[in-house]
N, C-alpha and C positions, 0 to 999 in steps of 0.2 A: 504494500500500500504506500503510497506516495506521501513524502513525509510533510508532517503541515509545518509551517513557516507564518510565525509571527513577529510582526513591527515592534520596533522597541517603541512605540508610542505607545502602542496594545500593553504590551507589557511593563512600560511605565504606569497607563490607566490602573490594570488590574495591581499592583502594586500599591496605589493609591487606596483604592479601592477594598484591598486588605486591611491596608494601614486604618484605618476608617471605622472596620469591624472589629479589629484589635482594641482599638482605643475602647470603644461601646463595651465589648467584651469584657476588659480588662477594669472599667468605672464602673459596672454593675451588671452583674449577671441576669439580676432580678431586674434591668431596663425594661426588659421587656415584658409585662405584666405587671414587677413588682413580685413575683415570685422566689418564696424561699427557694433553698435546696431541697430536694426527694427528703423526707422520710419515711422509713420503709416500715411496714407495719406485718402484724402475724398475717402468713394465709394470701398475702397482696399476691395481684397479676400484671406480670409487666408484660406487653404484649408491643410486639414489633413488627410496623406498618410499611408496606412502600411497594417498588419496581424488583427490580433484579439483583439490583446492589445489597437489597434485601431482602430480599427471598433468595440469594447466594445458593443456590442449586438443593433447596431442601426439599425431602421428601416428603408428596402432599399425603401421604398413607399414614404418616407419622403425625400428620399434625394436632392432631386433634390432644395428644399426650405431649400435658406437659412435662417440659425439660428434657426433651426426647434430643438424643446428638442429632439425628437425621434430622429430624422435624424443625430444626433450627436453622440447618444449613452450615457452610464452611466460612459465613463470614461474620460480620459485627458484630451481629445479635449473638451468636453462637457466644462467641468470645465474650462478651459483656454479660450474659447469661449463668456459666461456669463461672466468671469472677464472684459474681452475685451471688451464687448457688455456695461456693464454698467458703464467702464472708460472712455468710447469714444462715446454716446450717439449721438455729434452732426455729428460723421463722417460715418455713415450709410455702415459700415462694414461689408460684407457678410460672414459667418464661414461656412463650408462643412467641411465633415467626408467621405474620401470615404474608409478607412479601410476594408479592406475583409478580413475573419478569413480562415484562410490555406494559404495566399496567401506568396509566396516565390519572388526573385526577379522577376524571366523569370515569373510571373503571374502579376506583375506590367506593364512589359515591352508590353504583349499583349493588355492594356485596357489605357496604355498609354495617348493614345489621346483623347480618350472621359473622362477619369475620371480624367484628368489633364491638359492637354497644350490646351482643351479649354474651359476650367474653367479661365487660363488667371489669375494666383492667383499672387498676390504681395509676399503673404509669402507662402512657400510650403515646411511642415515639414514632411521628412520622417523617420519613424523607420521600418527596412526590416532586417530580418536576423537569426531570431529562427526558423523558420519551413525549413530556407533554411540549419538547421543544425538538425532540430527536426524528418525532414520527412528523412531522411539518416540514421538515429539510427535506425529509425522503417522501413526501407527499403523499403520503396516510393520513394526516389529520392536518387540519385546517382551523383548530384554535388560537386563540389572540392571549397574546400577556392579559388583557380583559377579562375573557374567559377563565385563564386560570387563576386571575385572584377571585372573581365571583363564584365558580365554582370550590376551589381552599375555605374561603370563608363559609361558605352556604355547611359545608362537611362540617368545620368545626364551630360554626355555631350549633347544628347538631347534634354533636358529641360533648356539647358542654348543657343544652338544655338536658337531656336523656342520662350524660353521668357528672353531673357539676360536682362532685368531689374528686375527677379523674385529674394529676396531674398531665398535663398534655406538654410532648416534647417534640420540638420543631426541629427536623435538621436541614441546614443551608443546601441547595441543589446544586453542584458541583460537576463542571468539564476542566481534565487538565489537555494543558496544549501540545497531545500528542493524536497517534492514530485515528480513532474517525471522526475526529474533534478537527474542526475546518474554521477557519480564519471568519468565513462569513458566522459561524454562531455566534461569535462575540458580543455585538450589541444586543441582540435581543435577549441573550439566557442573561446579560447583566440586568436586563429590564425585569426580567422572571426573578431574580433571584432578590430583587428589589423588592417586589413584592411579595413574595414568599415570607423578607422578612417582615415588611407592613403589616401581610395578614396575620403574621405571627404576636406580634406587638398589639394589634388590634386586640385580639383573642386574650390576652395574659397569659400566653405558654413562653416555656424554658426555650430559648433559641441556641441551637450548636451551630457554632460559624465553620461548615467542612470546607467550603472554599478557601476560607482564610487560613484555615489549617494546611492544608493541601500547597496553597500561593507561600506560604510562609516555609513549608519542609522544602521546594524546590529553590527557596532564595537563598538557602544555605548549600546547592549546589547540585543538588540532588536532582539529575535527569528525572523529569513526567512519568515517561513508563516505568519508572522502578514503583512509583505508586497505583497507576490504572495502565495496563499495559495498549488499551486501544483508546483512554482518555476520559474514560467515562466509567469500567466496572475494574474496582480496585484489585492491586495483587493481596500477597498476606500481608505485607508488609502493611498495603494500603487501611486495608481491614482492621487491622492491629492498632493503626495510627487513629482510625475512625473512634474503636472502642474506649482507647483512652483517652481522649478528650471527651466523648461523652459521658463518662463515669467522672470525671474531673470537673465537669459541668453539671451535671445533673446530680453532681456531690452522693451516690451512691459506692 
């Protein structure tokens, strides 16, 4: 595949652009909502939402049993999961992965009910927003930055009327600038990611900044593909990095 090639204006922007979410990051976690960190309670269900990066090839046979390796898959959740599972031994913690790879918002929003509001989850971590930009490059969907903040908000004002004691965890929608990450995605998935985090801030959910994570490990030198090898679905290394910032964010 034909290697993409980014301007150092691009890459001074997203640098900017990092710096920006670091600072927010680093002055209050709780900006956005106003929310504490996780406390984790007896019996709690953390249950983990998204596309592919999130459902990380797990088996849908398994899912149904919590804390299941398969049913988890081989990436974040899995790993964030097991950390959880062997810090908190005596509080019998259920983890689920219901991540479906393709899945874009309005593919959340139809499965809704069964793969979340009655699940009944204390924490409920979403990452939504690459295929809702991935599958419009490749001309399968035809959504607007519009669309997916009206349709994010519509889901988790849902999810907060139905389980308003759920902490809800937003994570950043993330391309690095390699494999089938193309120069022209640029401006728009900055526009998505924009609001991803508005709607996020809107709602009073935990926001994980994975772009600025991600901008941040490769200004220390570190080539893109050593994190997502095609730009978009993490390696382990990637995965690994995912999990502990969100445990270090979500103070669990």
């Amino acid at each position: 595949m034909k290697k993409t090639k980014f301007t150092r204006r691009q890459m001074l922007h997203s640098s900017l652009i990092a710096a920006g979410a670091t600072a927010m990051t680093t002055t209050s976690n709780g900006a956005l909502g106003d929310q504490t960190k996780v406390q984790l309670k007896q019996g709690d269900v953390i249950l983990f939402q998204g596309d592919s990066i999130t459902d990380a090839g797990r088996d849908r046979k398994s899912e149904k049993h919590a804390n299941n390796s398969r049913g988890l898959g081989y990436g974040y959740p899995l790993l964030i999961g097991s950390k959880l599972l062997q810090d908190h031994p005596k509080l019998s913690l259920k983890v689920y992965n219901r991540g479906i790879s393709g899945n874009k918002v309005p593919d959340l929003q139809k499965r809704w009910h069964t793969d979340c509001l009655d699940l009944k989850p204390a924490v409920l971590s979403i990452l939504i927003g690459v295929n809702d930009m991935w599958h419009k490059m490749n001309g399968k969907y035809n959504g607007t930055v519009k669309d997916y903040q009206t349709g994010f908000t519509a889901l988790l004002q849902q999810t907060k009327t139905a389980l308003p004691d759920t902490k809800i965890v937003i994570c950043e929608p993330f391309v690095l600038p390699c494999g089938a990450v193309k120069e022209s995605w640029i401006p728009e998935f900055d526009q998505r990611r924009a609001v991803a985090k508005e709607v996020a801030q809107a709602a009073g959910t935990i926001w994980v900044p994975f772009q600025t994570m991600f901008d941040e490990a490769i200004a220390t030198g570190t080539k893109p593909a050593y994190w997502a090898g095609d730009g978009v679905h993490p390696t382990l290394a990637g995965h690994a990095l995912m999990g502990q910032t969100w445990r270090d964010i979500v103070g669990v």
